[in-house]
SEFIZA-3560 file (N, C-alpha, C; in Angstrom, 3 decimals):
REM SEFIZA-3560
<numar><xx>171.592</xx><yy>80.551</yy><zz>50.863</zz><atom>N</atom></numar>
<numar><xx>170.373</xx><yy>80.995</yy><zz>51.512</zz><atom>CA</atom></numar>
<numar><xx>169.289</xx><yy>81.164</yy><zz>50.457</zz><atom>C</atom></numar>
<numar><xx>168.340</xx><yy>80.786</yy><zz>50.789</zz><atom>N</atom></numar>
<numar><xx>167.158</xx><yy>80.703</yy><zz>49.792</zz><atom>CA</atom></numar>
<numar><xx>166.578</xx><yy>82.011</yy><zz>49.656</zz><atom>C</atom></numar>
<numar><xx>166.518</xx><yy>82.968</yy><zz>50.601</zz><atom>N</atom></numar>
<numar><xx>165.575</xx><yy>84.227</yy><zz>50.522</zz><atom>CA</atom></numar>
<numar><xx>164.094</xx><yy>83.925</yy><zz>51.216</zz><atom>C</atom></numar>
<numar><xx>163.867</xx><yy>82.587</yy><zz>52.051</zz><atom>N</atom></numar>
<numar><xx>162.773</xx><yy>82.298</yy><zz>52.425</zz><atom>CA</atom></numar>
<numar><xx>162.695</xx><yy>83.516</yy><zz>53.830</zz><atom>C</atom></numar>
<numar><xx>161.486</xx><yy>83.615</yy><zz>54.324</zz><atom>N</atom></numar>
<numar><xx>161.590</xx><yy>83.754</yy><zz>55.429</zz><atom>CA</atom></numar>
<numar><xx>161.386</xx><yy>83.210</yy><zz>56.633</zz><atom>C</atom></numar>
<numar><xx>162.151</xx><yy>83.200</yy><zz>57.668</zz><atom>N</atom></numar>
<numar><xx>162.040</xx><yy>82.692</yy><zz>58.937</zz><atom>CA</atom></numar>
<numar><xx>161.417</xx><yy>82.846</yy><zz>59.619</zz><atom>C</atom></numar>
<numar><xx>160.429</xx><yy>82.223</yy><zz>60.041</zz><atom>N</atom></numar>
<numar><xx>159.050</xx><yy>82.828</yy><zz>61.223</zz><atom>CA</atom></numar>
<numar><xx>159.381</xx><yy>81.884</yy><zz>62.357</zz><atom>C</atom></numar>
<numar><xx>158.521</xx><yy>82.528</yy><zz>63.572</zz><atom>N</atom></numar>
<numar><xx>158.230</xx><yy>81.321</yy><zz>64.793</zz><atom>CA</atom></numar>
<numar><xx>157.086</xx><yy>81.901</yy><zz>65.232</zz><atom>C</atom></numar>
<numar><xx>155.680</xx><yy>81.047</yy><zz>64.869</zz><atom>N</atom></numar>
<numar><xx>154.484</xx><yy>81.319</yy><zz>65.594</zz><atom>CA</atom></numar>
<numar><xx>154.075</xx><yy>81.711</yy><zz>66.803</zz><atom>C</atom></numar>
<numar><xx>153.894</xx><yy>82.418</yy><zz>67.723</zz><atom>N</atom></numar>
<numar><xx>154.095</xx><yy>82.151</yy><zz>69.081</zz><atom>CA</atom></numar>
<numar><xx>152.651</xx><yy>81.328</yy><zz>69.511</zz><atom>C</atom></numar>
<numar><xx>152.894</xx><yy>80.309</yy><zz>70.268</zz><atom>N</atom></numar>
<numar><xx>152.052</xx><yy>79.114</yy><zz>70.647</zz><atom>CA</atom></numar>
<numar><xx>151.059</xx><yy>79.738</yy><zz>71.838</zz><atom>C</atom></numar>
<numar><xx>149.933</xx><yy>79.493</yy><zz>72.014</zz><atom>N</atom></numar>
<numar><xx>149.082</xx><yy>79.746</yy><zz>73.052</zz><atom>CA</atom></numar>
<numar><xx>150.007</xx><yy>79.517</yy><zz>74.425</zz><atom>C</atom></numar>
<numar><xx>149.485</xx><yy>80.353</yy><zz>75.440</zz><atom>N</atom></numar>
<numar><xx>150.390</xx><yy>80.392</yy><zz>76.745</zz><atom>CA</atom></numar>
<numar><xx>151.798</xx><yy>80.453</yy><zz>76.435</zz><atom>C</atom></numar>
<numar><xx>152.688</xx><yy>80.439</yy><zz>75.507</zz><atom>N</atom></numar>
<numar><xx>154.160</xx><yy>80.417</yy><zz>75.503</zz><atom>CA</atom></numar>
<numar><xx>154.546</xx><yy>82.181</yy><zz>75.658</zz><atom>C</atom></numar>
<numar><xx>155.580</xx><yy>81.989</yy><zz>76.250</zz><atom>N</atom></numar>
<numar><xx>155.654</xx><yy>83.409</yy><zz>76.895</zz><atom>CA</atom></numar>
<numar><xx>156.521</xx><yy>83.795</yy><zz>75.371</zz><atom>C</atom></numar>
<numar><xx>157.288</xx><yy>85.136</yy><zz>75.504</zz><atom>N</atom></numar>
<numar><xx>157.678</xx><yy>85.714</yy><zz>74.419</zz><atom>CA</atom></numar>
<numar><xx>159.146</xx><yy>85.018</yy><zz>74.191</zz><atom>C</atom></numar>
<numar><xx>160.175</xx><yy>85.320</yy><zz>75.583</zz><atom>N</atom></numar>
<numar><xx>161.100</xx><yy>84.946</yy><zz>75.537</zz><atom>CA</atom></numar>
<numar><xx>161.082</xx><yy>84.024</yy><zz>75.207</zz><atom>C</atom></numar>
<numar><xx>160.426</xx><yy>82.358</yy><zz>75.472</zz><atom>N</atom></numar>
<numar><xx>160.369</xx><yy>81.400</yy><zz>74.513</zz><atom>CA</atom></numar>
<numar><xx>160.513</xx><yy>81.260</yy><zz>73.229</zz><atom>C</atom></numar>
<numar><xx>159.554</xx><yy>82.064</yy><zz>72.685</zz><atom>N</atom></numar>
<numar><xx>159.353</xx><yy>82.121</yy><zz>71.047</zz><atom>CA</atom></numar>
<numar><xx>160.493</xx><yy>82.423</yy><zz>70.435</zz><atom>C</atom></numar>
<numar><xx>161.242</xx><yy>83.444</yy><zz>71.127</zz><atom>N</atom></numar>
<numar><xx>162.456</xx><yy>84.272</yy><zz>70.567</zz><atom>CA</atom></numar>
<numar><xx>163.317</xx><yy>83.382</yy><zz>70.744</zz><atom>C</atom></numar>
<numar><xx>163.592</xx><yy>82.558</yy><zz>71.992</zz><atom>N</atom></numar>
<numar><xx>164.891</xx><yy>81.182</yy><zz>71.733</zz><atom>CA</atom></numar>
<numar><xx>164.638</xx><yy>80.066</yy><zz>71.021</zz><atom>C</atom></numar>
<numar><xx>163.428</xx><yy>80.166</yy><zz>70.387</zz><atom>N</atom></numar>
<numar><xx>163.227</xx><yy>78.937</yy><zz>69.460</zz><atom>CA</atom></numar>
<numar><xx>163.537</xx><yy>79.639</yy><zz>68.482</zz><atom>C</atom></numar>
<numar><xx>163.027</xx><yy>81.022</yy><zz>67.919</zz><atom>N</atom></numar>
<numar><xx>163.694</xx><yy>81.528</yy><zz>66.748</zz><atom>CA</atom></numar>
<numar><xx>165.172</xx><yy>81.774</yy><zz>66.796</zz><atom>C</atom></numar>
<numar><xx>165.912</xx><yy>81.735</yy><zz>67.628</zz><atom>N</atom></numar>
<numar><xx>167.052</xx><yy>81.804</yy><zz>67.755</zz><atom>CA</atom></numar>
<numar><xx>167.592</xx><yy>80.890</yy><zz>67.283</zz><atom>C</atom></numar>
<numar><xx>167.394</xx><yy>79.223</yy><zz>67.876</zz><atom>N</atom></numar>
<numar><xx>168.060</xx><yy>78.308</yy><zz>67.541</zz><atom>CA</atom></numar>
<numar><xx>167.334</xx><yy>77.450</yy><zz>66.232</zz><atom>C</atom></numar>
<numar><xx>166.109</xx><yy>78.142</yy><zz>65.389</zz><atom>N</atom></numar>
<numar><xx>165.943</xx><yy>78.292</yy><zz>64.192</zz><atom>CA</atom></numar>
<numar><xx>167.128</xx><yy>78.034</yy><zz>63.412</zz><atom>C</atom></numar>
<numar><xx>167.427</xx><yy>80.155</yy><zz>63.500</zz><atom>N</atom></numar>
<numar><xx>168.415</xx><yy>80.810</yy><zz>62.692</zz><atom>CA</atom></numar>
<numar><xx>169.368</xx><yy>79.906</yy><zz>62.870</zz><atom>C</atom></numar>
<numar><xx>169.761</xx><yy>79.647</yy><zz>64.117</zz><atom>N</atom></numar>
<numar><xx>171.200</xx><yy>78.997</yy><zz>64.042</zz><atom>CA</atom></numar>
<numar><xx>171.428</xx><yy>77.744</yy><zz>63.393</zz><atom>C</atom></numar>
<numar><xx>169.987</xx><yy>76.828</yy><zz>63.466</zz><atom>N</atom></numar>
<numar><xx>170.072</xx><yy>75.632</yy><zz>62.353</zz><atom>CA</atom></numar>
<numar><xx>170.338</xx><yy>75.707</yy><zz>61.016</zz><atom>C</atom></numar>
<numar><xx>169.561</xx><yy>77.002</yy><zz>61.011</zz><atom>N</atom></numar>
<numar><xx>169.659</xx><yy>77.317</yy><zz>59.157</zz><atom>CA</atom></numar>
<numar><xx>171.011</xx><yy>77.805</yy><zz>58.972</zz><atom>C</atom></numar>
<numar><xx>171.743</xx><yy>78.478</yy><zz>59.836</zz><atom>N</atom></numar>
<numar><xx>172.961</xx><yy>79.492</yy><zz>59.179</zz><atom>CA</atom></numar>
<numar><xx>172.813</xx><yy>80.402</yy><zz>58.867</zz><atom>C</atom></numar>
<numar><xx>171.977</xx><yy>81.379</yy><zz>59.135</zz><atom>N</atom></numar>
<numar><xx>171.617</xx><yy>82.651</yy><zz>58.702</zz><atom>CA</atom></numar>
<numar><xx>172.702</xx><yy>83.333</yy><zz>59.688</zz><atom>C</atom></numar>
<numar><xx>172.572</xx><yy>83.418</yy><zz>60.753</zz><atom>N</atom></numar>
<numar><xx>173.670</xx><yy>84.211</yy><zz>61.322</zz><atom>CA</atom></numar>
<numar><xx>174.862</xx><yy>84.343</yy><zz>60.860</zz><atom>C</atom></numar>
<numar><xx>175.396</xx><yy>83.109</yy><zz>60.728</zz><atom>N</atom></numar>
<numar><xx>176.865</xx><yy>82.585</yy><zz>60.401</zz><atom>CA</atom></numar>
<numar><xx>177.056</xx><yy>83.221</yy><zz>58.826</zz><atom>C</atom></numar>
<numar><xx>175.775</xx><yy>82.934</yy><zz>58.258</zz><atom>N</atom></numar>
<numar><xx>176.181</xx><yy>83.781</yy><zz>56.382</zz><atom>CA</atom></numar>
<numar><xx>175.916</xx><yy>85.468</yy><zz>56.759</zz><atom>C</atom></numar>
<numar><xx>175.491</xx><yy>85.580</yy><zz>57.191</zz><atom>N</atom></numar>
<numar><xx>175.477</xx><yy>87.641</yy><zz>57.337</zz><atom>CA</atom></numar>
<numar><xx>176.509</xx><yy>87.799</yy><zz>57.839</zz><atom>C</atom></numar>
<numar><xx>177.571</xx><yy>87.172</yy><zz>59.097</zz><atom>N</atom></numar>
<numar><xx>178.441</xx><yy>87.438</yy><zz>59.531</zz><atom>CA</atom></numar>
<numar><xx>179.790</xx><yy>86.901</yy><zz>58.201</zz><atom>C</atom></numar>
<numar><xx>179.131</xx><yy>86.214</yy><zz>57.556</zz><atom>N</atom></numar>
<numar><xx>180.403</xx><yy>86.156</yy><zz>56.617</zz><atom>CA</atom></numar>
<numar><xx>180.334</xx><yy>87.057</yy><zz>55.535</zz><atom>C</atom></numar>
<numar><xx>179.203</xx><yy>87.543</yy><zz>55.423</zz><atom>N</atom></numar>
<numar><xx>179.127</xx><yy>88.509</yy><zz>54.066</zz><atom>CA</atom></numar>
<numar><xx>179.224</xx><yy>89.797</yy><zz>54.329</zz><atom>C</atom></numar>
<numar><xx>179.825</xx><yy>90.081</yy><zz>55.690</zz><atom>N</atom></numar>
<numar><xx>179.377</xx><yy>91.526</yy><zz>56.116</zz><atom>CA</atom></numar>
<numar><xx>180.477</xx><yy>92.533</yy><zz>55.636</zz><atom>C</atom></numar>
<numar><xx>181.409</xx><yy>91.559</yy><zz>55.346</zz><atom>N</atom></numar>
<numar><xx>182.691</xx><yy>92.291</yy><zz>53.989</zz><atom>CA</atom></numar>
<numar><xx>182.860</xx><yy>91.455</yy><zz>53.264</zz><atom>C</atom></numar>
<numar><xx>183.522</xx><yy>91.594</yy><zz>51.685</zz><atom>N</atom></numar>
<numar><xx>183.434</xx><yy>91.146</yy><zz>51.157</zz><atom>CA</atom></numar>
<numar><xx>184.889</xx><yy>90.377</yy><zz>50.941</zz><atom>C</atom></numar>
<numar><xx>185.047</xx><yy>89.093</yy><zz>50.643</zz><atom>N</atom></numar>
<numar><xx>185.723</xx><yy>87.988</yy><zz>50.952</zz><atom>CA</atom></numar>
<numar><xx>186.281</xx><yy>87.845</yy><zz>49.378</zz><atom>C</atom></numar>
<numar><xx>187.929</xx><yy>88.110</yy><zz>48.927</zz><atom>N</atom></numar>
<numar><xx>188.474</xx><yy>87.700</yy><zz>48.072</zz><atom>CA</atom></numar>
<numar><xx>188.132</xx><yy>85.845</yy><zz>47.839</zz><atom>C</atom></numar>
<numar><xx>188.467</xx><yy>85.637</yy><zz>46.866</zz><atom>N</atom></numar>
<numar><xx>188.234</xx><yy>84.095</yy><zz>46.536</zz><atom>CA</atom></numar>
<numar><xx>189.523</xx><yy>82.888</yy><zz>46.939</zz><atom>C</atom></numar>
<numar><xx>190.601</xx><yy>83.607</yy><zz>46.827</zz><atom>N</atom></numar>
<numar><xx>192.406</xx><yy>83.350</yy><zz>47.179</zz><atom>CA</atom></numar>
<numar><xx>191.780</xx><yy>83.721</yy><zz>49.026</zz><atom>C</atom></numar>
<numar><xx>190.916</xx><yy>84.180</yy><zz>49.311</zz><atom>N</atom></numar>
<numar><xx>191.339</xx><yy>84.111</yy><zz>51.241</zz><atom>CA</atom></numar>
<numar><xx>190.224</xx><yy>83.217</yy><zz>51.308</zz><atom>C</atom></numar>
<numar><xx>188.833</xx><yy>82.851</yy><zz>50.639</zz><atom>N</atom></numar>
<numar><xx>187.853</xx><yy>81.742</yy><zz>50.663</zz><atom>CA</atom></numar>
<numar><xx>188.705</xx><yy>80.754</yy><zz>50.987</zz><atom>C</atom></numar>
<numar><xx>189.708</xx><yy>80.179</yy><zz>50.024</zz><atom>N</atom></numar>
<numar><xx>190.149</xx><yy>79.295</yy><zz>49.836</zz><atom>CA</atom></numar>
<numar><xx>191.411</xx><yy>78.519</yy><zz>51.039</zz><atom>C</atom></numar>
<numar><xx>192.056</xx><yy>79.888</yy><zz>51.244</zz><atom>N</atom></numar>
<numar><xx>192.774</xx><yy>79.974</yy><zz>52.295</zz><atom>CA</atom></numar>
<numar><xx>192.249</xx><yy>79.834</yy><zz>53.722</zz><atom>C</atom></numar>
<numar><xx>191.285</xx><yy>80.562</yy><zz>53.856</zz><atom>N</atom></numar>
<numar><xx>189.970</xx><yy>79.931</yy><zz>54.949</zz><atom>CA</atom></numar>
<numar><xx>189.993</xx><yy>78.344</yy><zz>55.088</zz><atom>C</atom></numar>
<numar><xx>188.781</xx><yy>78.323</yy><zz>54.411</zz><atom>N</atom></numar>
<numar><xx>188.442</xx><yy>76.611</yy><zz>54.041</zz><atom>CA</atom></numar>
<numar><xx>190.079</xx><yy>75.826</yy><zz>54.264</zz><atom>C</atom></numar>
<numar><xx>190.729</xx><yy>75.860</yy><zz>53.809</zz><atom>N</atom></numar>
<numar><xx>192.425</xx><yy>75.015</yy><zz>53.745</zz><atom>CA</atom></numar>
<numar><xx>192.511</xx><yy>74.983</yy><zz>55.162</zz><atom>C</atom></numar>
<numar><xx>192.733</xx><yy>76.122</yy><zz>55.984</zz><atom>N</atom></numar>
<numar><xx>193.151</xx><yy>76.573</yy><zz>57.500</zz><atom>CA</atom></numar>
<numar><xx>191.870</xx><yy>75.455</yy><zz>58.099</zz><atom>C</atom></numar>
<numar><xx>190.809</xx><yy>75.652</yy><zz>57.672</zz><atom>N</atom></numar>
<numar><xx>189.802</xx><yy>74.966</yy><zz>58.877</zz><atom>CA</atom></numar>
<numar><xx>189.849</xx><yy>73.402</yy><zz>58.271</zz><atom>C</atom></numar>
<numar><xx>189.742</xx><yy>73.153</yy><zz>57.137</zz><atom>N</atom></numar>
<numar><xx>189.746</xx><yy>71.570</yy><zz>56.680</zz><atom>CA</atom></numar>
<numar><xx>191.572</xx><yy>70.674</yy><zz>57.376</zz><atom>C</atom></numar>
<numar><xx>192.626</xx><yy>71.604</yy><zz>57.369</zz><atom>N</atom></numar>
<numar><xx>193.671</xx><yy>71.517</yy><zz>58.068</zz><atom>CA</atom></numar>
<numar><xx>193.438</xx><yy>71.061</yy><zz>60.105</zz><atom>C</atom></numar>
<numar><xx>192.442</xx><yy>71.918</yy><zz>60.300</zz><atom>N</atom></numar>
<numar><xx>192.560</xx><yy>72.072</yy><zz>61.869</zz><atom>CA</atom></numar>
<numar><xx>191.704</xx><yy>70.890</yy><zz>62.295</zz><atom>C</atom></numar>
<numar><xx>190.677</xx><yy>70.834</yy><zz>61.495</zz><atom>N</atom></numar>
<numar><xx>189.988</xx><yy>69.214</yy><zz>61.578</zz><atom>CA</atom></numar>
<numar><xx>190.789</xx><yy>68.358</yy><zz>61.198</zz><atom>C</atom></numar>
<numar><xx>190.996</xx><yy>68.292</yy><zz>60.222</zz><atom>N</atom></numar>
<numar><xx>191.733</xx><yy>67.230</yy><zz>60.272</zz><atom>CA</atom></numar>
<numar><xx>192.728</xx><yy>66.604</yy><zz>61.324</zz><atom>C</atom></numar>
<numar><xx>193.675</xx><yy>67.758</yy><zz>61.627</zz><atom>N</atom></numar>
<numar><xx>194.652</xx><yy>67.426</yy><zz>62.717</zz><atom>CA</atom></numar>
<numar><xx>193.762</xx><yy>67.046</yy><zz>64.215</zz><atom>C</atom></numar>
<numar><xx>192.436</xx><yy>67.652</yy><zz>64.454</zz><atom>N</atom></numar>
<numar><xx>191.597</xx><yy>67.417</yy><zz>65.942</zz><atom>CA</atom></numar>
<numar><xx>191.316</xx><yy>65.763</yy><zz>65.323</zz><atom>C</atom></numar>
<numar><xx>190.740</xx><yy>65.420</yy><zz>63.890</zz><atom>N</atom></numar>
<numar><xx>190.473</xx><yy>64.261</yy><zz>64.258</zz><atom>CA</atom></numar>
<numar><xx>191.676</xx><yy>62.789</yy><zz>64.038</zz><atom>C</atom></numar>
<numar><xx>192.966</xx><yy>63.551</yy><zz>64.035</zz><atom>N</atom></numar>
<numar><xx>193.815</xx><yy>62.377</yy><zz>64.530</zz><atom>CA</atom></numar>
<numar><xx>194.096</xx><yy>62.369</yy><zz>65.796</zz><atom>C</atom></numar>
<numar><xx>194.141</xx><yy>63.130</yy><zz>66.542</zz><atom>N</atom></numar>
<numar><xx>194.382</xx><yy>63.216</yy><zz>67.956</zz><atom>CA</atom></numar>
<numar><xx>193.180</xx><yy>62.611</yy><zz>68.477</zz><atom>C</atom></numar>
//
């Protein structure tokens, strides 16, 4: 994560709730959600690894099937 910040202008006539689901699916392009939810404890390097193995494992096996 860069430390930038994330804005969404709100556009003439666009209602609020709009603005807020475009900033939503912003964040979600960037990964900001997904990195606060991973940093919200702190992650030995031996379970990083063990992570990553488990999910590079589970793809793999979805993309032979």
């Amino acid at each position: 994560m860069t430390g930038d910040v994330t804005e969404v202008k709100v556009r003439k006539g666009e209602t609020i709730d709009k603005a807020i689901r475009r900033l939503k699916k912003k964040l979600d392009r960037e990964g900001v959600l997904r990195e606060l939810r991973a940093r919200r404890h702190y992650e030995k390097p031996s379970e990083q690894r063990r992570r990553k193995a488990a999910r590079a494992r589970s793809r793999a096996a979805a993309a032979v099937s």
